[in-house]
C-alpha positions in Angstrom: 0.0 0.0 0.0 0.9 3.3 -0.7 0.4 6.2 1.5 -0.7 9.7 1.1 -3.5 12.1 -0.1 -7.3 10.3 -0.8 -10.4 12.8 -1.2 -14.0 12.1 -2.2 -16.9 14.1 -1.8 -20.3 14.2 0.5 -23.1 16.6 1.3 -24.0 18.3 5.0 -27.7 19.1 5.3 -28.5 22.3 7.7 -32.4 21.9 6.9 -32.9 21.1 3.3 -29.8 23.3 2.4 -26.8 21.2 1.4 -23.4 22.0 1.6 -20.7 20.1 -0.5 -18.5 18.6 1.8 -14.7 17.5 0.6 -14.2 15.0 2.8 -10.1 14.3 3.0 -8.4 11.6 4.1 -4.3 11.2 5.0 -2.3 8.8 6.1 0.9 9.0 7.6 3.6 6.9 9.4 2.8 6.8 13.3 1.1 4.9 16.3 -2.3 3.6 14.5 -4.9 6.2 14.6 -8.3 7.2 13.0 -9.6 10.7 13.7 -12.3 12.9 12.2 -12.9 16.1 12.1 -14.7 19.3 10.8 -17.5 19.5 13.7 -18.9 16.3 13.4 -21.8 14.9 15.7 -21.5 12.0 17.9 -22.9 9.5 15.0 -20.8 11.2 12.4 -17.3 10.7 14.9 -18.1 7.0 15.3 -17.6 6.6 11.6 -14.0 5.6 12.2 -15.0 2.1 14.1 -17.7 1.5 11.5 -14.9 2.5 8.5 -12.4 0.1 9.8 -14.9 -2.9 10.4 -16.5 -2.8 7.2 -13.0 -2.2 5.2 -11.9 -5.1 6.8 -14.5 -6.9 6.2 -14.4 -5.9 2.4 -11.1 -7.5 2.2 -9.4 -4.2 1.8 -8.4 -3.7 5.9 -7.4 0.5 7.1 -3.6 0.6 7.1 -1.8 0.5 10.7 -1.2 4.1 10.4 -2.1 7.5 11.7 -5.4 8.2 9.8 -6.6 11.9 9.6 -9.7 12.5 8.1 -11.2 16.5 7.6 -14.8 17.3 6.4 -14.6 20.3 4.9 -15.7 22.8 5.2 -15.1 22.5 8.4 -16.9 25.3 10.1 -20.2 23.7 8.5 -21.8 20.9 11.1 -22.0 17.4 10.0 -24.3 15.1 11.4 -24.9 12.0 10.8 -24.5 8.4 9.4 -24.7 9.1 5.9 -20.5 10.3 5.9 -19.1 7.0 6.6 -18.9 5.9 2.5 -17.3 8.8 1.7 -15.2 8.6 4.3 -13.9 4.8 3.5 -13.7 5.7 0.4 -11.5 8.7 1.2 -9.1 6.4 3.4 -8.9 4.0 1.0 -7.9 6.1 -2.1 -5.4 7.6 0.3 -4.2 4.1 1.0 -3.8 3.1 -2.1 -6.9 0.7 -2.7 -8.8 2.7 -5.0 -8.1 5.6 -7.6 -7.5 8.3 -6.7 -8.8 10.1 -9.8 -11.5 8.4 -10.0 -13.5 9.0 -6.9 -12.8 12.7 -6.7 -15.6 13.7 -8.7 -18.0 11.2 -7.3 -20.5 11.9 -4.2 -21.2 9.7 -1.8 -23.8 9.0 0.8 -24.8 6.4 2.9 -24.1 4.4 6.2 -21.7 1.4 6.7 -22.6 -1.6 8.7 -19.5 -3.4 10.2 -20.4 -6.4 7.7 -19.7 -3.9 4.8 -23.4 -3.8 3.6 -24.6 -0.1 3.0 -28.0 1.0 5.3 -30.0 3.4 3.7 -30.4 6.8 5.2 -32.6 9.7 5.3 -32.3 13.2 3.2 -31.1 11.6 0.5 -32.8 13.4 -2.1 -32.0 16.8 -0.8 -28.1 16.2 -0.1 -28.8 14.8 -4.0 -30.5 17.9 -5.1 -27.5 20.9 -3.2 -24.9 18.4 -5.2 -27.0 18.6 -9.1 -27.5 22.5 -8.2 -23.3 22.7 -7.6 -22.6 20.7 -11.0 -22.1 17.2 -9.3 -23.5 14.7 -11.8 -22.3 11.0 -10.0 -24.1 10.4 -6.5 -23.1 6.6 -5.1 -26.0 5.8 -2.7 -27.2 2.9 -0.9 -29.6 0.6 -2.8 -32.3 1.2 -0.7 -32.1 5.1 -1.5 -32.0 4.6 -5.4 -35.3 5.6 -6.2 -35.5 8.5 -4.2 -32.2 10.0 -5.6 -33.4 9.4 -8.9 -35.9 11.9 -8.5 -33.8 14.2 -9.2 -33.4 14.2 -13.1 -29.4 15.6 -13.7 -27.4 13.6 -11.6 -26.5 9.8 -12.5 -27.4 7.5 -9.4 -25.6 4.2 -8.8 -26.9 2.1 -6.1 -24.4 0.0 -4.1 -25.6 -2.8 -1.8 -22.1 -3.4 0.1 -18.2 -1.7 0.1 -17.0 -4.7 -1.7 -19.3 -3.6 -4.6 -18.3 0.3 -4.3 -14.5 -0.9 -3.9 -14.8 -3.7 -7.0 -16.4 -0.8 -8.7 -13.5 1.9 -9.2 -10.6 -1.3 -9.7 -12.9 -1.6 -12.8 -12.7 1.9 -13.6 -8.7 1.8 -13.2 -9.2 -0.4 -15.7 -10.9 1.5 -18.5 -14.6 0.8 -17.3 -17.3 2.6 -15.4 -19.6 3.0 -12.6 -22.2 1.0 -13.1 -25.4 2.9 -13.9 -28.8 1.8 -11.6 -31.4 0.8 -13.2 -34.6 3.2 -13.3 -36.4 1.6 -10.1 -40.3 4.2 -10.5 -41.6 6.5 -13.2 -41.9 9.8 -12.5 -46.0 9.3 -11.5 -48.6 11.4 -10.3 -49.7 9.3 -7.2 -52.6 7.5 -6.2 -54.2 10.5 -4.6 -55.9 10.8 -1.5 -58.9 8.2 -2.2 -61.8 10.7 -1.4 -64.4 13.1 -3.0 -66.6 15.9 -2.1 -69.4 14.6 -3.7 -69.2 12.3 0.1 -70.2 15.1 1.9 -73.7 15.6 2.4 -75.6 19.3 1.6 -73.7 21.9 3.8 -73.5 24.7 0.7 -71.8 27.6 1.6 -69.0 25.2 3.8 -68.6 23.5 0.0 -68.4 27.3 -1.5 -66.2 28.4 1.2 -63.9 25.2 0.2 -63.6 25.9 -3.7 -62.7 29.7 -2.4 -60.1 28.4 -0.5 -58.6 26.2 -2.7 -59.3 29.1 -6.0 -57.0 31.5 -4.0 -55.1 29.9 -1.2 -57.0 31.6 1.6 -57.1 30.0 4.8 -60.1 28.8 6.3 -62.0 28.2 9.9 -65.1 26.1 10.2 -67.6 26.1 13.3 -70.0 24.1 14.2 -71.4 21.2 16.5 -69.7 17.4 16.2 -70.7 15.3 13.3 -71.9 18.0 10.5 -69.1 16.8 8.2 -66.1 20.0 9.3 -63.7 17.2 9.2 -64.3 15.5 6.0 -64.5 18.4 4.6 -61.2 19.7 5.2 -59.6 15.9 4.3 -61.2 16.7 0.9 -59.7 19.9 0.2 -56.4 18.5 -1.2 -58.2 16.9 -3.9 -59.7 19.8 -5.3 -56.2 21.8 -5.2 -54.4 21.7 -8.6 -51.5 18.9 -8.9 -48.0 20.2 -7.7 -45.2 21.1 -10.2 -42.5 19.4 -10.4 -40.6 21.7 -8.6 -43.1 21.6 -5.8 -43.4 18.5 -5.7 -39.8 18.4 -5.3 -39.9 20.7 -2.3 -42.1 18.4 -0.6 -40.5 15.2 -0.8 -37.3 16.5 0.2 -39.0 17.8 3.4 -40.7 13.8 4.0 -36.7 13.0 3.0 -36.1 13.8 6.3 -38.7 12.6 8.3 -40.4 9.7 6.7 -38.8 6.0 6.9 -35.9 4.8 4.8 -36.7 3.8 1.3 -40.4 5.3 1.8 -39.9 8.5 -0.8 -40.1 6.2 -4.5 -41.9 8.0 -6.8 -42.6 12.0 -7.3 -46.3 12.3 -5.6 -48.2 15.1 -7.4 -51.1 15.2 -5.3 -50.8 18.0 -2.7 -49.9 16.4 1.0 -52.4 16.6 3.7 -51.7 16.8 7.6 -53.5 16.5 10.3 -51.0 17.2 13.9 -53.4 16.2 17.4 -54.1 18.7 19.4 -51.7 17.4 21.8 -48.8 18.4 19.4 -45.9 20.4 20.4 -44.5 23.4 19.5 -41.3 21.2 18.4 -43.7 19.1 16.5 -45.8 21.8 14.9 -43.4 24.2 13.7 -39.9 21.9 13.9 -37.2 21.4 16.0 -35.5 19.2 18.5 -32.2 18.2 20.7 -29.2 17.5 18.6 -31.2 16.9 14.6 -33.5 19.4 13.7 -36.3 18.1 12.2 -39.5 19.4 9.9 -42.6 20.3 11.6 -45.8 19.5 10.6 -46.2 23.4 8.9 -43.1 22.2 6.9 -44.7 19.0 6.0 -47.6 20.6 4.9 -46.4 22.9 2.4 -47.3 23.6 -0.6 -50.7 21.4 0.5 -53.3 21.6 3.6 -52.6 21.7 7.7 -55.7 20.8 9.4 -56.2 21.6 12.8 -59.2 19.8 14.0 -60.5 20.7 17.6 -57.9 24.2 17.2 -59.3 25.4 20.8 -57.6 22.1 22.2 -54.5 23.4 20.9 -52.4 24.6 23.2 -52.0 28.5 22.9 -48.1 28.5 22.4 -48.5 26.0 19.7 -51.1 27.6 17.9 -48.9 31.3 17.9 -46.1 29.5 16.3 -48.3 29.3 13.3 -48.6 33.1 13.4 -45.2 33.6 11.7 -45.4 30.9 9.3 -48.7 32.2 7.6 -47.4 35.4 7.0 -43.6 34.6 5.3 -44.4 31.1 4.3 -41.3 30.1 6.2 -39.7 28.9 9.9 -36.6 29.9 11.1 -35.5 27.6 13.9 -32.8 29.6 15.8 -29.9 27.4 17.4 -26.6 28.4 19.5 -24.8 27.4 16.3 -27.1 27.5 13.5 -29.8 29.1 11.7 -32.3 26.5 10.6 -34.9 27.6 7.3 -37.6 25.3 6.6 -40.3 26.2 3.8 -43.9 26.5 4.8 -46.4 27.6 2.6 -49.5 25.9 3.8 -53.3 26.5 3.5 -54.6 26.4 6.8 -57.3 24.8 8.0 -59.1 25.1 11.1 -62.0 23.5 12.6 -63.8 24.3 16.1 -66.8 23.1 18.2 -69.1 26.5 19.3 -68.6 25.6 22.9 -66.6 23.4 24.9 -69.7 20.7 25.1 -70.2 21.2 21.0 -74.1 21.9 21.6 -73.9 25.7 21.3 -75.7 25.8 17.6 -78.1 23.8 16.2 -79.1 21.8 19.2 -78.9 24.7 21.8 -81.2 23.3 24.2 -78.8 20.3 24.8 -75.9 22.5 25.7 -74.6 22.5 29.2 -72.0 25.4 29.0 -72.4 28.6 30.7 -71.4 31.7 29.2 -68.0 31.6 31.1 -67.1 28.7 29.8 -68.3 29.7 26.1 -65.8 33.0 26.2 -63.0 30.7 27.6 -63.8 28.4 25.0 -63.6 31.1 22.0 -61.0 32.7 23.2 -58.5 30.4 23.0 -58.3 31.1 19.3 -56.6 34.5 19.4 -57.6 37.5 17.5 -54.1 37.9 15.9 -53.7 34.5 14.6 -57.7 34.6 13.6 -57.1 37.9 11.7 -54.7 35.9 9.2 -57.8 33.7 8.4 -59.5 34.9 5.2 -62.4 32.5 5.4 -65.0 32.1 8.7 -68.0 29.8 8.1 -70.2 28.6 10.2 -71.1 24.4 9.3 -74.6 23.5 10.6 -75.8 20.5 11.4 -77.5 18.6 8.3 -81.1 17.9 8.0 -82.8 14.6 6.8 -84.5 16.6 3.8 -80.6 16.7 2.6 -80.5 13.0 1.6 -83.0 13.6 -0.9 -81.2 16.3 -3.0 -78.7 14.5 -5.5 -75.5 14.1 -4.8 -73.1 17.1 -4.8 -70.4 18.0 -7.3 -67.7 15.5 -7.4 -63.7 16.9 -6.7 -63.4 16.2 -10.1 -66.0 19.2 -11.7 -64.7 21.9 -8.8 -60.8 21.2 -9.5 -61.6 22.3 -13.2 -62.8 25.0 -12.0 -60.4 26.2 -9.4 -57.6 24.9 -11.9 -58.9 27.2 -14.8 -59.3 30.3 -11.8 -55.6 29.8 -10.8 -54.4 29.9 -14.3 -56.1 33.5 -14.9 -54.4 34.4 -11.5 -51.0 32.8 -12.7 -51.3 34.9 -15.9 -52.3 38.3 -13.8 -49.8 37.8 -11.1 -46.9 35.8 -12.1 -44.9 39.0 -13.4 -44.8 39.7 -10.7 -43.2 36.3 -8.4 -47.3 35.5 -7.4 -48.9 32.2 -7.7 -52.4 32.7 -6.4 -54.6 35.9 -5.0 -53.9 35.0 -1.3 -50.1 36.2 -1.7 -50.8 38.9 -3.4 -49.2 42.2 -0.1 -52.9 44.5 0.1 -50.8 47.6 -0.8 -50.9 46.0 -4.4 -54.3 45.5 -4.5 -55.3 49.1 -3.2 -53.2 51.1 -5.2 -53.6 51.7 -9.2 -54.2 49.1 -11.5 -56.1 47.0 -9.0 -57.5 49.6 -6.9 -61.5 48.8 -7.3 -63.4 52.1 -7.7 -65.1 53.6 -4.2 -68.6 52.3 -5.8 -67.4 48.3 -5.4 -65.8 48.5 -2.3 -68.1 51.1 0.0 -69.3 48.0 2.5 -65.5 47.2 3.2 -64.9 51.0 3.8 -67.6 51.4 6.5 -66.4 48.3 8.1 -62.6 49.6 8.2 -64.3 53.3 9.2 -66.7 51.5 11.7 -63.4 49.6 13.5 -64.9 46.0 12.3 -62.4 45.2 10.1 -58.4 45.8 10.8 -56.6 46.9 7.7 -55.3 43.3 7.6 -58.6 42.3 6.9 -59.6 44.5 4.6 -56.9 43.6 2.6 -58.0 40.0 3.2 -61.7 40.6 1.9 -60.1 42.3 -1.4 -57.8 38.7 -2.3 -61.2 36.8 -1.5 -63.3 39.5 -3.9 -60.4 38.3 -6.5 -60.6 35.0 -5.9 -64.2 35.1 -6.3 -63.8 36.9 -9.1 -61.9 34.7 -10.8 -64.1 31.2 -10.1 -66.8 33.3 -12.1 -64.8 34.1 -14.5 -64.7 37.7 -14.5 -61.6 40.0 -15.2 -62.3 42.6 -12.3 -64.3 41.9 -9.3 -67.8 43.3 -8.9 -69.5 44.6 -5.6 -71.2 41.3 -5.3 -68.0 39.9 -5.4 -66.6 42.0 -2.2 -70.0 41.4 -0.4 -69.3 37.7 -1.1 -65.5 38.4 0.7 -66.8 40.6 3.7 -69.6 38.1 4.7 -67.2 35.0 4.1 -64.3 37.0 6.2 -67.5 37.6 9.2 -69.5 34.6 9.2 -72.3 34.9 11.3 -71.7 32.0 14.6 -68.1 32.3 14.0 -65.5 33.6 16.5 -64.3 37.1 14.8 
């Protein structure tokens, strides 16, 4: 064996931001060593006893000699499993094994076992992504993460079961020959979608208008009313009227499950928009992301670009429910950390739902409630006026009648998504000069300045509420994105005084908490 100079390369995730990481490797004459460093975590400095078992193993043993490995940069944290292939392969093309040439170029993820096999590991596809977005076109992963790195459409993925392979690999490519390529293991699908429609849900109108507004502009949304009117299935039925995600989207959002889901469970590019649902015994941690050591996605990260449904939001604790407060308005959380910044994207629509009273009897079956008017206030007021002002929609869901069962059956998901699919294209075309997908990110100073400033004729209503102190300027603003929204599921190019009525009553639904 020769000894000297081996470097490969790997990817440190802060978030879903990679950094390209050259991981070095020298070895020089001394007492038997193996050290890493460049701020690794406690699972990234055990790499050394996995490295040497697994080389071993491989039949191509560490040398007996001082082994110094760096992970640069090294002011960037590493944590993790998924360093220890790079860094036996590092070691070993400093030893001599391996090419040197060779496996510069290359990146490499994954975790050793001390039989040599490769374990699959998580945030695969965005450590792939931050290397095809810095020019790196050959990932080595484990087999297990093949599918999920070849998501990503300009790198070429090969998928190693064991070091022996990876090592038998490059003394073919001394040799004249290649890496071998893996074989495509999913096509780039839309998914099997959620499995529901809104035709299920029986009557309830104006919850079912309020529903298509939402998804038409990407305004968020607050149901009331007793237990068992149908609040919950219709907010589970909300993603299927939403428009398919991009691929770009789509993108975003399984790089976000990357990190949290199960190993190998990311195979195929899901289209359909992700619904979640957190119990209102969630954490703050859990809700908006975080934890000791790793941290992870909330649920208003694995939400975006889909639904967040809060069902029973008064059970929500009150610290948990202000996190979201941040989130809805940059479509974004920051996780602050002694020695990081943490960004995780979170453009949701949010949905919540909410009993009238603590006992649920409040409406529609009044004379079977049992709370007092103390307990009522407590009740409402757990839902806070700053985080209710960033809701655009308030409807009140009342309980259904029998004569509902004999009116046909309601408009399948399949009719409304035409339509909010063919609103969202005129606001695509209107906004997307701009950098604006829908009318529910559109800033209000936009709206109420020339050319979208509605004339005082269309808008006098929403004026005497702002004059009259019922409306803060956030919500006026509000009611003018749902007058465009509702604009645009008619079908008209500016929005009419119908249209802001339509907002204003929507924004103050009678029965619901203001």
């Amino acid at each position: 064996m020769t000894l000297g100079l081996g470097r490969t390369r790997s990817v440190a995730l802060t978030g879903l931001d990679g950094t390209l990481v050259d991981v070095e490797a020298h070895i020089a004459a001394g007492l038997p060593a193996f050290t890493v460093g460049g701020l690794p975590d406690t699972a990234c400095a055990q790499a050394p006893d996995r490295v040497r078992a697994a080389a071993h193993t491989a039949g191509a043993p560490v040398p007996p000699h001082r082994v110094t490995v760096n992970l640069s940069p090294a002011s960037v944290p590493k944590r993790g499993s998924a360093f220890d292939l790079g860094i036996a392969v590092a070691v070993l093309a400093a030893a001599g094994v391996l090419p040197r040439r060779a496996v510069e170029d290359v990146v490499h993820l994954g975790e050793l076992s001390l039989d040599g096999r490769l374990r699959g590991v998580r945030g695969v596809l965005p450590a792939v992504l931050a290397a095809a977005r810095r020019g790196e076109r050959h990932v080595v992963v484990p087999d297990e993460n093949v599918a999920e790195a070849q998501l990503v459409g300009d790198v070429v993925v090969h998928g190693a079961r064991s070091l022996e392979q990876v090592i038998g690999w490059y003394r073919d490519a001394a040799g004249g020959g290649s890496l071998p390529v893996a074989e495509r293991r999913v096509p780039d699908g839309g998914g099997s979608g959620p499995g529901v429609d809104l035709a299920d849900v029986v009557g309830q109108p104006e919850a079912r208008a309020a529903l298509e507004l939402a998804a038409t502009g990407g305004h968020h949304l607050l149901m009331t009313g007793p237990p068992g009117v149908g609040k919950t299935m219709l907010a589970e039925r909300l993603v299927t009227i939403l428009p398919p995600l991009g691929r770009e989207e789509a993108l975003e959002v399984h790089a976000v499950r990357s990190l949290v889901a199960p190993v190998g469970d990311v195979t195929e590019l899901d289209r359909t928009p992700p619904f979640v649902a957190p119990h209102h015994s969630t954490s703050v941690a859990a809700l908006a992301g975080g934890g000791s050591g790793v941290v992870l996605p909330g649920a208003v990260s694995r939400a975006h670009h889909g639904v967040l449904f809060l069902d029973e939001a008064p059970e929500f604790r009150s610290s948990v429910l202000q996190t979201l407060r941040q989130p809805l308005e940059s479509g974004e959380v920051v996780i602050a950390r002694a020695r990081q910044l943490v960004r995780y994207p979170a453009r949701f629509l949010l949905v919540l739902a909410a009993n009238p009273c603590p006992c649920g009897m409040a409406f529609g079956k009044g004379a079977d409630c049992t709370c007092d008017s103390r307990d009522i206030r407590s009740y409402t007021s757990r839902l806070s006026g700053p985080l209710l002002d960033r809701v655009d929609l308030r409807v009140h869901v009342p309980p259904v009648r029998r004569a509902a069962f004999a009116e046909e059956t309601g408009e399948s998901s399949a009719t409304v998504a035409e339509r909010v699919l063919a609103a969202r294209g005129a606001q695509a075309e209107r906004w997307s000069p701009a950098g604006w997908r829908v009318n529910g990110l559109v800033p209000g100073y936009v709206l109420r300045r020339p050319p979208y400033r509605l004339p005082g004729s269309t808008t006098v209503a929403l004026d005497t509420a702002l004059d009259a102190g019922r409306l803060t300027l956030r919500g006026y603003d509000r009611v003018l994105r749902l007058a465009w929204s509702s604009a645009d599921l008619a079908g008209r190019a500016v929005p009419t005084r119908d249209d802001v009525a339509t907002g204003l009553v929507l924004r103050r639904a009678e029965g619901v908490a203001a």
